[in-house]
N, C-alpha and C positions, 0 to 999 in steps of 0.2 A: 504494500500500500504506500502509495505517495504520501509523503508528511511535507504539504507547503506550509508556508510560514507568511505574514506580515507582518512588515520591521514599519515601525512607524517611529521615528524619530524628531523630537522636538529641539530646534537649534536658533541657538541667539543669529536674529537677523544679519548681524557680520561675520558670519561663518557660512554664509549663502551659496555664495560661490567656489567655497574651498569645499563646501561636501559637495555641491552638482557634480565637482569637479573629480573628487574620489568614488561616487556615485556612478562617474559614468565610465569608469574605468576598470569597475566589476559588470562583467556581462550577466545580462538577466533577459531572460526572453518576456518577461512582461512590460519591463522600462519602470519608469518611477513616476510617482506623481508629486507634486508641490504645492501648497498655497496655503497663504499669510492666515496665523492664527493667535489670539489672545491667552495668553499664558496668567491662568490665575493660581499662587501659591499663596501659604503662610511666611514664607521667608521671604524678608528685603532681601536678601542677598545679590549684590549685585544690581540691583535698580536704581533708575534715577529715580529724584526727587517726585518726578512728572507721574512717573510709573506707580511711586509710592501711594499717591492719592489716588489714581483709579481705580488700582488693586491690580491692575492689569501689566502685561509686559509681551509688547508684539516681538512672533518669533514667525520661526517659520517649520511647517510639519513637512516632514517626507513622507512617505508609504509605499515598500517597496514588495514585491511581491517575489518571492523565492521559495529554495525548497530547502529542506534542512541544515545541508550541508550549505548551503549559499547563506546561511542567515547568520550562522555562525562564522563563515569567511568574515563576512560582512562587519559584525561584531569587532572582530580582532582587527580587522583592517583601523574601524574608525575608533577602538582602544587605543592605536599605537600614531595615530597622527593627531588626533583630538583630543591624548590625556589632560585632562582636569578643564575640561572647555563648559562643561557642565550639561552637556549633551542628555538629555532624559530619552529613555526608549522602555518600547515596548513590542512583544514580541507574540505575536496571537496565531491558534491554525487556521487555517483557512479551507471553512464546511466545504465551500461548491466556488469557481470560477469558471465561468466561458461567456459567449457573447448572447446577447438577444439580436 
């Protein structure tokens, strides 16, 4: 049985183009998708002043579609170029994919 995966990764808006860029560098017969998302946590960590008061902090999500072995490449990959960048993921299976 196939074991795919969805990596869905939540990344500070200036690390945009460094992950598309390692992104597009693992082959995935799905490709990835992207778009701008509001980040709400308990920790300031890292937020402006701006961000403090809306509660909010724009980032940007991926969602990559792979199968085991690729989610974990994937993993290691963005452990070893993006250590402590504060990169948040999650890693989900995936019921059913195909087209309508």
């Amino acid at each position: 049985m196939k074991k795919d995966r969805l990596v869905i990764l939540n990344v500070a808006s200036a690390l945009e183009e460094a992950v598309v860029d390692c992104l597009l560098t693992l082959e995935s017969e799905h490709g990835f998708s992207s778009f701008p998302v509001n980040v709400h946590h308990h920790e300031n960590k890292g937020l402006t002043l701006s961000e403090q008061v809306t509660g909010r902090q724009k980032q940007v999500c991926f969602q990559i579609h792979v199968d085991e072995a690729g989610s974990k490449l994937l993993l290691e990959r963005l452990k070893e170029e993006f250590a402590g960048a504060g990169i948040q993921y999650s890693v989900v299976p995936v019921l059913e994919n195909t087209e309508i």
